[in-house]
C-alpha positions in Angstrom: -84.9 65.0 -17.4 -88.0 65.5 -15.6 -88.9 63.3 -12.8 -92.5 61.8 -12.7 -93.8 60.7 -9.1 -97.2 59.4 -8.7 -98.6 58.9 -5.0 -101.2 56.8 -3.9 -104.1 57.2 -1.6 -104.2 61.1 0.4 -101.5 63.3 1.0 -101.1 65.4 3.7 -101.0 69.3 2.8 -98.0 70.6 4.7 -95.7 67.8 4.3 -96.3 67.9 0.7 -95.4 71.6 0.9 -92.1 71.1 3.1 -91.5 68.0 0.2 -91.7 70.4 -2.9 -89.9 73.6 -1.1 -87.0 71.0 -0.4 -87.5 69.4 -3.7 -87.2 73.2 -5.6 -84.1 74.3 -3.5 -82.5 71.1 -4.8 -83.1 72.2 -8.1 -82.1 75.2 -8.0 -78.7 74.2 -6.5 -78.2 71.5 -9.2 -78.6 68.7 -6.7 -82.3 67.0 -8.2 -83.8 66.9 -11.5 -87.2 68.6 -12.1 -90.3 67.3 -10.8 -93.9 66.4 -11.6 -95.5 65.4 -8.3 -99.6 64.1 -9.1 -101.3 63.3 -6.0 -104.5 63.5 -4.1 -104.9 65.2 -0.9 -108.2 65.2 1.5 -110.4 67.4 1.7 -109.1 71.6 2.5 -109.3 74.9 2.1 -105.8 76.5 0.7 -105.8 80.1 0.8 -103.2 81.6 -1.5 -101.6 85.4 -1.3 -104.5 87.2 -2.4 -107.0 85.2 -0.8 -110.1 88.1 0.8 -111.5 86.6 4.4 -114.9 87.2 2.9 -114.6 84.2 -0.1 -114.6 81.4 3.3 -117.7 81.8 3.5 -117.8 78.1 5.7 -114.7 78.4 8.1 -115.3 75.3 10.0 -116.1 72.6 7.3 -112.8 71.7 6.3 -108.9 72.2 7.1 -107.6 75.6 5.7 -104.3 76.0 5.0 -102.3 79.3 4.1 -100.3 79.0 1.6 -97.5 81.3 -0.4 -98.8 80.4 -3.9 -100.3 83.0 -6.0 -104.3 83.0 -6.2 -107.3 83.2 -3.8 -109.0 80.4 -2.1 -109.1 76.9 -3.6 -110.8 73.5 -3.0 -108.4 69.9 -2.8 -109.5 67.0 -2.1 -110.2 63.5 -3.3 -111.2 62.6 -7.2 -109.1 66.0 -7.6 -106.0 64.8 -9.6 -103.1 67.6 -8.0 -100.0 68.2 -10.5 -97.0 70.2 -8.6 -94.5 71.4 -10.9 -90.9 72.1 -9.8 -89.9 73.5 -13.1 -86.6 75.1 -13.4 -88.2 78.7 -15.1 -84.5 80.4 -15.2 -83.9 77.6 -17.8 -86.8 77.3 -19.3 -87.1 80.9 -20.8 -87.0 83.1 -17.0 -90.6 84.8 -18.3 -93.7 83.9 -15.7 -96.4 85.0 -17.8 -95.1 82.4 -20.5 -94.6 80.0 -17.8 -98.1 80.5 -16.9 -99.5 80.1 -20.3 -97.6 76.7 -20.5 -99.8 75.5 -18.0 -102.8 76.4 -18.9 -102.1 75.2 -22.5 -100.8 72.0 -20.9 -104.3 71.8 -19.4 -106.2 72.6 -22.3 -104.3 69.9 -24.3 -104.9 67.4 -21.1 -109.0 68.2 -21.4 -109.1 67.9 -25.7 -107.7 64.0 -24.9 -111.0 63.9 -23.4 -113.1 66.0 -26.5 -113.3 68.5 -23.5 -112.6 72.4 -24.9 -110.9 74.2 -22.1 -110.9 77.8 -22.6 -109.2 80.9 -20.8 -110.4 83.9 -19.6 -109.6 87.5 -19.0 -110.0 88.6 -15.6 -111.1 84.6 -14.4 -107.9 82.3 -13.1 -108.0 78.7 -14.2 -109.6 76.8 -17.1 -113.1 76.8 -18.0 -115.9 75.2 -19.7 -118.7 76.5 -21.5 -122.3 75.1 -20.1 -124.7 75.5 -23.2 -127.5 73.2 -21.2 -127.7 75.8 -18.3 -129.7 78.9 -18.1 -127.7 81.9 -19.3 -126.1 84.6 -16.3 -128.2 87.3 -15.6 -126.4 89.9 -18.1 -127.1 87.1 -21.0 -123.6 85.7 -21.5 -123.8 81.3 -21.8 -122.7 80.1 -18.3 -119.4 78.4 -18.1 -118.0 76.4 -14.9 -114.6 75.9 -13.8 -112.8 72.3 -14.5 -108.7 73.0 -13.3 -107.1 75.7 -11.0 -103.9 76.8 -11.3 -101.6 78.9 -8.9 -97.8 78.7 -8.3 -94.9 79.9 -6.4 -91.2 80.3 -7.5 -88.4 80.1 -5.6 -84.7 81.1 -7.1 -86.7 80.5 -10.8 -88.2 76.8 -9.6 -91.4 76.9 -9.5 -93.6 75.0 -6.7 -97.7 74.3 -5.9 -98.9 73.9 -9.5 -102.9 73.1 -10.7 -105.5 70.9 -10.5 -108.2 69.2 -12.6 -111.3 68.1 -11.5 -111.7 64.2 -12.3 -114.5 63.3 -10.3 -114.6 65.0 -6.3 -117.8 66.0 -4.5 -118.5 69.3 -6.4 -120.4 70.5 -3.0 -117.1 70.9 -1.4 -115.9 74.3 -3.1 -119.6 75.6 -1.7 -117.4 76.5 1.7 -115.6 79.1 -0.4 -115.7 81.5 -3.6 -113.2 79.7 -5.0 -110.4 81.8 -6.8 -112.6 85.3 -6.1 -115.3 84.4 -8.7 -119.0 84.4 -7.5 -120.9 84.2 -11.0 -119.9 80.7 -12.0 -119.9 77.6 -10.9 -117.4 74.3 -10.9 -117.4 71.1 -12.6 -115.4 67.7 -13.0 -115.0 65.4 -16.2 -117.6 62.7 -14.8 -119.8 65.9 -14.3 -119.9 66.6 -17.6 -120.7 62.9 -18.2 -117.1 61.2 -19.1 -116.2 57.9 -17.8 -112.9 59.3 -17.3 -110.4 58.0 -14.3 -107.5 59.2 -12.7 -105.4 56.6 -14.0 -106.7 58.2 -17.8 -105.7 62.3 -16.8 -102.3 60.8 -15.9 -101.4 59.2 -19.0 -103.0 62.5 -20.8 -101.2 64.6 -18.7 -97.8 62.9 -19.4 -98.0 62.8 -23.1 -99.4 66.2 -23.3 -96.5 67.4 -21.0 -94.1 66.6 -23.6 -95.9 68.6 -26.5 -96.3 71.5 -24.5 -92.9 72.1 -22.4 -90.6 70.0 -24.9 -92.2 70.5 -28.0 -92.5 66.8 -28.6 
């Protein structure tokens, strides 16, 4: 059984972090079922392992928290819909790059609810969306923005920290970083790409689409 906990209004960023790491040694001792945690949290920098000084490139704007996840820099804040995953990976198969793919594919089937084509890329963390309306890059290839972010952390196989897709934040925020290392595209949100879509509508994607991806429902 997987436990699904949904929380209001903004979460603080290190007492969600103490709640998961205590949350994933429970699992791993037998003591808690998994968990899905979806939340908002204000807005903040998180800098993950491999996070370069150079990509804060606005120091002061916001909160910036280091964090043990994998990945670079990355934007939360509000009209971000945050999914942490305390998976039990030993379980589940014990192979991170699978792991890995699961959530991306669990992303990708959360954005085709919404006629949205998520795509993956070599070499570019997260999911992405092609921008056919925009001028080309410089080298000619069709621009493409970034819609969910996904870095995580395991612990005795239990994984912890998770992804996030953009519903509807202030896209200006991630201008205080290169978010994730990448400098030649940009991010976007469902209601940026014109979708009347709430949170209250990712969650319900999110939960069925769980299913099809991790249970093979």
């Amino acid at each position: 059984m997987v436990e699904w906990i949904t929380s209001a209004g903004l979460t603080d960023y290190r007492s969600a972090e103490a709640w998961m790491e205590a949350r994933a040694t429970a699992i791993a001792a037998g003591d808690a079922e998994e968990c899905i945690w979806l939340l908002e949290h204000p807005p903040l920098y998180t800098a993950g392992t491999s996070a370069k000084p150079a990509d804060l490139t606005d120091p002061d704007r916001f909160d910036v928290f280091e964090t043990r996840r994998g990945g670079q820099y990355t934007y939360h804040g509000p009209g971000q819909r945050v999914a942490y995953v305390m998976l039990d990976v030993g379980k589940r198969g014990r192979d991170v790059r699978v792991f890995v793919q699961q959530l991306e594919a669990w992303v990708i089937a959360t954005l085709d609810t919404f006629n949205v084509r998520g795509e993956i890329r070599d070499g570019r963390v997260g999911v992405w969306v092609a921008r056919p309306e925009k001028p080309p890059l410089p080298d000619g290839t069709l621009a493409e923005d970034k819609i969910a972010a996904i870095g995580i952390r395991l612990r005795k196989w239990v994984s912890f920290h998770g992804l996030s897709i953009n519903v509807e934040p202030d896209l200006s925020h991630f201008d205080g970083i290169v978010p994730c290392g990448i400098a030649d595209h940009g991010v976007t949100s469902l209601v940026d790409l014109g979708l009347p879509v709430g949170m209250d509508d990712v969650d319900v994607a999110l939960k069925q689409q769980f299913g099809t991806v991790f249970e093979g429902d």
